[in-house]
N, C-alpha and C positions, 0 to 999 in steps of 0.2 A: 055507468051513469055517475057513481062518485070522485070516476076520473074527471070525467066533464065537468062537473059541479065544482069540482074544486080550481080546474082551470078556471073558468066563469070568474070564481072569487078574487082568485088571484090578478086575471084583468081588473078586475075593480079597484083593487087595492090602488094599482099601476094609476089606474084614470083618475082615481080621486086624488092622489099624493098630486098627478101633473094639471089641477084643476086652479082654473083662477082664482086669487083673493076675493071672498065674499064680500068684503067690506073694504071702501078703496082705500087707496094707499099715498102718503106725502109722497111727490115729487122726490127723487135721490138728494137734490141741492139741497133740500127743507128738511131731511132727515135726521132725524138725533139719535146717535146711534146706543145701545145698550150691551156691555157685557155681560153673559150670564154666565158664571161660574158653577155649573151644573151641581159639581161635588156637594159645595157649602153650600147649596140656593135652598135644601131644604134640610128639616130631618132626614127623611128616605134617603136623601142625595140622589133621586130618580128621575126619566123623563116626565116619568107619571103624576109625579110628584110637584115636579115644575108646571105644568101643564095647566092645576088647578090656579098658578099664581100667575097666567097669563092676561085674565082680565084685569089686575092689579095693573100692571105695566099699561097694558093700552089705556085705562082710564088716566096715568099718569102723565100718558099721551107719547110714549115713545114709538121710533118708526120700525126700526133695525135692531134686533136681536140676534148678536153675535156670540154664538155657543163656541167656549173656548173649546180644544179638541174632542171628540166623541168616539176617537176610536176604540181598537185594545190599549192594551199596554205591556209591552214587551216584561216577562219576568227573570231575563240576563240583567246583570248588573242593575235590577230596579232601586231605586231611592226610597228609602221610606216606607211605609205600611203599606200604600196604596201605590207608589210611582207616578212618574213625572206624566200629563197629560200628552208632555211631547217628545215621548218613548214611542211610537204606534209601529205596533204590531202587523196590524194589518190596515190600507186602505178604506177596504173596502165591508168593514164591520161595524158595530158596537160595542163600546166597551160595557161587558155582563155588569158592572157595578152602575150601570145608569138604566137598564132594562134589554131592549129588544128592538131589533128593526120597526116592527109594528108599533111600539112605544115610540118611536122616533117620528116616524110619518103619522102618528096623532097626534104627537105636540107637532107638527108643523103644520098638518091639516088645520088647528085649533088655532094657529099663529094667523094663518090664512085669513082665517073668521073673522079675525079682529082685525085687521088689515095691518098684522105685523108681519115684516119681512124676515126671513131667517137665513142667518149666514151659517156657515163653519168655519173654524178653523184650522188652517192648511199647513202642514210640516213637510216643506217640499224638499227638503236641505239632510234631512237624516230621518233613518226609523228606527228603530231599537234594533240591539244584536241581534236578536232572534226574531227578529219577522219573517213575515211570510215569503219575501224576495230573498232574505241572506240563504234560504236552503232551496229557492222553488225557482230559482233565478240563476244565470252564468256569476261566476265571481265578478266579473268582468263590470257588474251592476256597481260595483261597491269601491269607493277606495279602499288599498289596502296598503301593510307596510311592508318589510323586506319578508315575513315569515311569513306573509299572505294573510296575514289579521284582515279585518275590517280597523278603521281608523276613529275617531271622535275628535272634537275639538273643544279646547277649553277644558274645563274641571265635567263635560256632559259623557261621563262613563255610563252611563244607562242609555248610548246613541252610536249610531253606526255610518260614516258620511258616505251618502249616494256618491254614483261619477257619472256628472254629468256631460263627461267626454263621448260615451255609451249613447250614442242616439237612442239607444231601444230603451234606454231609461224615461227618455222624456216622452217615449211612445207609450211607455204602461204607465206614468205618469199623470200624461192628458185621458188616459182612458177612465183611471181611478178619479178624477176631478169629474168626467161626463156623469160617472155611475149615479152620483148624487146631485148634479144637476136633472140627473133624469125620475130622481125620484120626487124632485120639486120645490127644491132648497132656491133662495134666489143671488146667493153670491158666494163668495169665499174673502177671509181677512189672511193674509198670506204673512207667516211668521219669519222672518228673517230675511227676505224677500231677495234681500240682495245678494243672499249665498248662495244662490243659484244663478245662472246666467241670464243676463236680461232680455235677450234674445229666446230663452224659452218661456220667459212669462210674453212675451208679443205673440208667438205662434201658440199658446196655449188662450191664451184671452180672445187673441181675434178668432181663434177655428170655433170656439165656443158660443162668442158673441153671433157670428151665422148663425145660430139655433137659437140662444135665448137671449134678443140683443136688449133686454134691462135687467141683465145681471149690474150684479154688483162689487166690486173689486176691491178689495181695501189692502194695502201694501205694508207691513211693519218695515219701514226705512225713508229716507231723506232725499234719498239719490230723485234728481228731477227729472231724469231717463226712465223713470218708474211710470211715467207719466207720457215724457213725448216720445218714446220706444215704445214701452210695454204695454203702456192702454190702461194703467190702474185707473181708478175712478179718485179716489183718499190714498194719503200717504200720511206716515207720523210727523208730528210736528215735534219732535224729542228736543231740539234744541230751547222751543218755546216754552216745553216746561218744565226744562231745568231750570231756566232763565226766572222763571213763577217760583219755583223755592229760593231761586239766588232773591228777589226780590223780597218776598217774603221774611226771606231771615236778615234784612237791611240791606244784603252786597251790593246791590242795580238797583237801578230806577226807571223811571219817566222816558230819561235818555235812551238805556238800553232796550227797552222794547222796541220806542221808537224807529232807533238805527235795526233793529232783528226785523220785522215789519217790512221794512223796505227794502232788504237785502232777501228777504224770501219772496216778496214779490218781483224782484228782476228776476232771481234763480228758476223761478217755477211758472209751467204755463197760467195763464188767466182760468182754465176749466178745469184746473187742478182743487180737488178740496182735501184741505189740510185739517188731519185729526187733531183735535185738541183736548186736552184731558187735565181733571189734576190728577186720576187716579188708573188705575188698573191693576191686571195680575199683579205684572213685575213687579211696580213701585207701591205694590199695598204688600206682599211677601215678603219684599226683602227690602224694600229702603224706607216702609213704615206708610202708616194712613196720612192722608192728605191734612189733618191736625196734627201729625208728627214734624211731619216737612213744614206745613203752611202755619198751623195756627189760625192766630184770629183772622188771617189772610185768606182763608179757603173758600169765603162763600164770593167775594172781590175776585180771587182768579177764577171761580167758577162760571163768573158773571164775564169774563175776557174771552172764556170760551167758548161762549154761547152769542158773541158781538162782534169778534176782530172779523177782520179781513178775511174772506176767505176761507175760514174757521169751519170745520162739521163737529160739532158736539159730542162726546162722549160720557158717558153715565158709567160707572163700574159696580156690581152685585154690592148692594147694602149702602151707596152714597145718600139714596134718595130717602134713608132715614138716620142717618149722619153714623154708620156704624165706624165704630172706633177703634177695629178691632186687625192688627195682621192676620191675614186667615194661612192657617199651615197649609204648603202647600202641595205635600206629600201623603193625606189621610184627612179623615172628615172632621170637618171645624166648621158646622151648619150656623149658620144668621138662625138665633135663637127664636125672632118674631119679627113680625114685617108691621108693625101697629103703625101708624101713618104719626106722624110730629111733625116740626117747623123743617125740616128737610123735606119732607114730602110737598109741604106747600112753595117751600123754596123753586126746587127742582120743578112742579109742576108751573110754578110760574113762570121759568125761566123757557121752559116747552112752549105754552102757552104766547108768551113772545114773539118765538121764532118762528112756529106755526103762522101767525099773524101780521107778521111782516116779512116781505119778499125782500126788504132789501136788506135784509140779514143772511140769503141766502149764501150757500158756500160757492165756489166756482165761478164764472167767468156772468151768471145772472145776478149776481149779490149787489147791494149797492156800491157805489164808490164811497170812498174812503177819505176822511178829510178831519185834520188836527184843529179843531177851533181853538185849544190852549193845551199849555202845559207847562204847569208852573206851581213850584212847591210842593212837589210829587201827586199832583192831580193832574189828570188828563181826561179829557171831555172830547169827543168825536164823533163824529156822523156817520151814516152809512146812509147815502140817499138814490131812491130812485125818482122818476118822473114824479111818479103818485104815493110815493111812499120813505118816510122820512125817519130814521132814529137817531133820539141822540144817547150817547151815552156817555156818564161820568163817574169817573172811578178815584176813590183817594188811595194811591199803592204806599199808604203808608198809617202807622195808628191815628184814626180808629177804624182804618180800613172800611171808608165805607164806599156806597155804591150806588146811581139812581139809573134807572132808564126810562124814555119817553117818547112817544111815537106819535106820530101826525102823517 
């Protein structure tokens, strides 16, 4: 009887992780996406932990919470106290420093409730030395070099590069991306996307999309094949916001968005949505907070990312109370307090917008796009639909300021 019983329980679990959002959910085009940096999101640094700061976020009004990676992390050549989140060990685990499977499917159960959506983050390109493939798997999985190592690229000696010559890679692969589709996650943010072949993200997205066809795709890379091949949903806009610090520190202007604008729009389909950011892991670790790079320019590009063309929004852990802070990125450096300030109302009004107007939307629904001026480093533009109209007007330059308005 306590066999059955605990079967019993364990369908449960299954049915409740694969159960619909309680409360509905934006539209993908409408969505603003949020990074959660597990580690630093609290003291704990836990799912559990996280979990309680869920209602924060949806009342802030965000759609997409994307958990940078959750796996293990490999202990060959780790980095740091803690190691790099994009060492994994294993696929198909969690990493013991965030809790527990069941810790996981309650924060996404509890994401559900709120009609947040929950991505992961995907390391399709390398896993650590010691994962569970380099000893449970043919060599044959892994590049290697003349003495039969495993390989790494760049200075990432806590990583080990898959081969993806090995079809049976991209078979255990796509099985490791279903595990968690089946536990009821609703997308994946794919890191490096373009270091794998593009033709395995087309056969891995589409056999997927047959079962859960509103998943969610988000691509780290530029390449526009990411999109008319592979089927991403978002891709990074990295050129756009280097271009937002070149501006910012005086190098570009008015001009060069302009011309970036329109050269991303020939490049990439119309139903493409393009990520836009001032901040994230990377560029809050290692190239400094968005008042490092931007300054007084940061709340003006914030406001370009939540309006251009095409644009899907980006929020990175601690923007939406203006944390000031590089967060280390190798051991725990928690957001001391979440206390709501002029960031919080910034950011929620900047949701609040977007939400409320369709023709802000990203992708091929958004409005169209139209320069009414630009002149003396201000620029004023539309995005208009039939029934819905914004304008927006930005000075990219001191005193950096910024209006929106809608009809």
């Amino acid at each position: 009887m306590k066999k059955i019983l605990l079967t019993i329980c364990a369908a449960l679990v299954v049915l409740s992780c694969a159960q619909k959002p309680q409360a509905p959910q934006q539209p993908l085009e409408n969505s603003v996406v949020y990074e959660m940096n597990v580690r630093q999101y609290t003291q704990e640094g836990t799912f559990a932990a996280a979990q309680q700061e869920l209602p924060r976020l949806a009342e802030l009004g965000v759609d997409i919470v994307w958990l940078m990676p959750i796996y293990p992390i490999g202990v060959e050549g780790r980095k740091g106290e803690l190691g790099s989140y994009y060492a994994v060990k294993n696929y198909c685990d969690i990493n013991p420093e965030f809790g527990t499977l069941a810790d996981f499917d309650n924060f996404v159960a509890e994401a559900h409730r709120l009609g947040l959506r929950v991505v992961i983050d995907w390391v399709a390109n390398h896993t650590s030395p010691d994962a569970v493939w380099v000893t449970g798997k043919p060599a044959e999985w892994y590049e290697r070099d003349a003495e039969g190592n495993t390989t790494f690229t760049a200075d990432w000696s806590d990583t080990a590069n898959l081969n993806y010559e090995n079809p049976e890679v991209w078979q255990g692969m796509q099985a490791a991306l279903r595990f968690w589709m089946e536990r009821g996650i609703d997308g994946f943010r794919c890191d490096m996307a373009c270091e794998v072949p593009l033709e395995f993200w087309q056969e891995a997205i589409s056999g997927l999309r047959a079962d859960y066809p509103h998943m969610y795709w988000l691509a780290e890379g530029e390449e526009p094949m990411l999109h008319t091949l592979s089927g991403f949903n978002a891709s990074y806009s990295w050129e756009l916001h280097h271009m937002m610090n070149s501006i910012a520190r005086g190098e570009q202007g008015v001009e060069d968005l302009l011309a970036y604008l329109a050269k991303d729009a020939e490049r990439h389909p119309a139903e493409a949505f393009r990520l836009m950011f001032t901040s994230n892991h990377d560029e809050n670790s290692w190239a400094g907070t968005e008042f490092e790079r931007m300054g007084d320019a940061a709340k003006v590009m914030a406001v370009l990312t939540f309006t251009l063309p095409g644009g899907q929004p980006l929020i990175y852990t601690g923007q939406e109370i203006g944390w000031n802070k590089r967060f280390e990125f190798f051991q725990h450096d928690p957001v001391t307090s979440w206390e709501k300030n002029e960031y919080t109302d910034f950011y929620k009004w900047l949701i609040d917008i977007r939400h409320n107007n369709p023709a802000l939307a990203a992708g091929a629904n958004g409005g169209a796009f139209e320069v009414v001026s630009a002149e003396d480093g201000v620029l004023v533009f539309t995005r208009t639909l039939p029934e819905n109209k914004v304008t927006v007007k930005v000075e990219l330059k001191a005193p950096w300021s910024y209006e929106i308005t809608a009809e």
